[in-house]
C-alpha positions in Angstrom: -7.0 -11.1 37.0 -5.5 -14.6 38.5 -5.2 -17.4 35.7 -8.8 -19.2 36.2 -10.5 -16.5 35.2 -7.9 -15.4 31.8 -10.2 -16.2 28.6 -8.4 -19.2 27.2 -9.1 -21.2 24.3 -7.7 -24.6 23.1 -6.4 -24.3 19.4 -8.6 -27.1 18.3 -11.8 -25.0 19.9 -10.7 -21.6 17.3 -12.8 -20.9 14.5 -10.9 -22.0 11.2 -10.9 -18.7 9.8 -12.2 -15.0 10.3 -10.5 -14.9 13.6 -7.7 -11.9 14.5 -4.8 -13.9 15.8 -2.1 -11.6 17.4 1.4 -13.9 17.9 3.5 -12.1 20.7 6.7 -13.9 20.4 10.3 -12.8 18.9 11.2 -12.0 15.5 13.3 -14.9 15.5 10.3 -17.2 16.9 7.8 -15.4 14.0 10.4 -15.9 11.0 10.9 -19.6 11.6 6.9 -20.1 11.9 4.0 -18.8 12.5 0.1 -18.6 11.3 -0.7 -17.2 7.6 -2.8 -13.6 8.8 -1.4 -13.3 12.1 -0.5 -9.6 13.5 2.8 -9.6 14.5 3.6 -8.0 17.9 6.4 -8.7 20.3 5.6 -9.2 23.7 7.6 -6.2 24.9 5.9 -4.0 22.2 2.4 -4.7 22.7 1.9 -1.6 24.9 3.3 0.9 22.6 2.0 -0.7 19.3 -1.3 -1.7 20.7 -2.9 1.0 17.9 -1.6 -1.4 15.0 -4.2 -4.2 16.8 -7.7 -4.2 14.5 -10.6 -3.7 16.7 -14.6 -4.2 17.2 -13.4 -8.3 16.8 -12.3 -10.7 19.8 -8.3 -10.7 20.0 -6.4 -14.4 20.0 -3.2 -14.7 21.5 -0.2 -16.5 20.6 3.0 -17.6 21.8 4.8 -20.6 21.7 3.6 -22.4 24.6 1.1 -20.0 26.5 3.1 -18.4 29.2 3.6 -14.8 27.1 0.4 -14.8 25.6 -1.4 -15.1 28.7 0.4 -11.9 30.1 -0.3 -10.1 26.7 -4.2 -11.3 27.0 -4.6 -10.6 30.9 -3.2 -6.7 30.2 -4.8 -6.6 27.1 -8.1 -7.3 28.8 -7.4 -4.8 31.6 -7.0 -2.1 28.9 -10.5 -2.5 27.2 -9.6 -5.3 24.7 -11.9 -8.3 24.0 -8.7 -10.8 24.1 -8.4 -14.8 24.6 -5.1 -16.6 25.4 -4.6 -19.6 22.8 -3.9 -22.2 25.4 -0.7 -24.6 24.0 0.0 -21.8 21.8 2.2 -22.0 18.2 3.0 -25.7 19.3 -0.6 -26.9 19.5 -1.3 -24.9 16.6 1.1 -27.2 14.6 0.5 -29.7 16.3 -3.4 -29.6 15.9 -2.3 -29.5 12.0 -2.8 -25.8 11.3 -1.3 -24.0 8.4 1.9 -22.9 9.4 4.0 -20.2 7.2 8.0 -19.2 7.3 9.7 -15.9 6.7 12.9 -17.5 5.7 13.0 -18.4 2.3 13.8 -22.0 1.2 13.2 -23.1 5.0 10.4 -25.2 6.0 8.4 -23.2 8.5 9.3 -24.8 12.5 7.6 -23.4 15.5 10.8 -22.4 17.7 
């Protein structure tokens, strides 16, 4: 699947709630900041943790900018999943004004 044809979404064209959002980026990235709800699974995991994804609903696709997410969507969708890539990932997502959540106590949550 090249690029133009990936199923991308701008953060500001998401629903703003009932959606499955599925943020592929670090731990590190994912404690600092990341969406209340969101399924957290590493890039490099995806493959072997890809039964901990719900399904009969449309996946979204996180990362920080888009890069990772759209590998994790374009495989995802090769395996039989209904996934969309988040275009401008956790940074539009703030950006756009979205909630944003840290694991760190005390911290104020920052996309890294």
């Amino acid at each position: 699947m090249n690029p133009a044809q990936l199923p991308t979404a701008s953060v500001s064209e998401l629903p703003a709630s009932d959606i499955t959002l599925v943020d592929v980026r670090e731990d590190d990235e994912w404690a600092a900041g990341h969406a209340p709800g969101a399924v957290h699974i590493p890039l490099g995991e995806l493959p072997s943790r890809v039964d901990d994804l719900p399904e009969g609903q449309p996946l979204y696709i996180v990362c920080r900018s888009g890069g990772r997410s759209a590998r994790a969507t374009a495989w995802l969708n090769a395996s039989g999943w209904e996934a969309v890539n988040v275009g401008g990932g956790m940074k539009s997502w703030h950006a756009e004004g979205r909630p944003v959540v840290s694991e760190q106590p005390d911290a104020a949550p920052e996309i890294l």
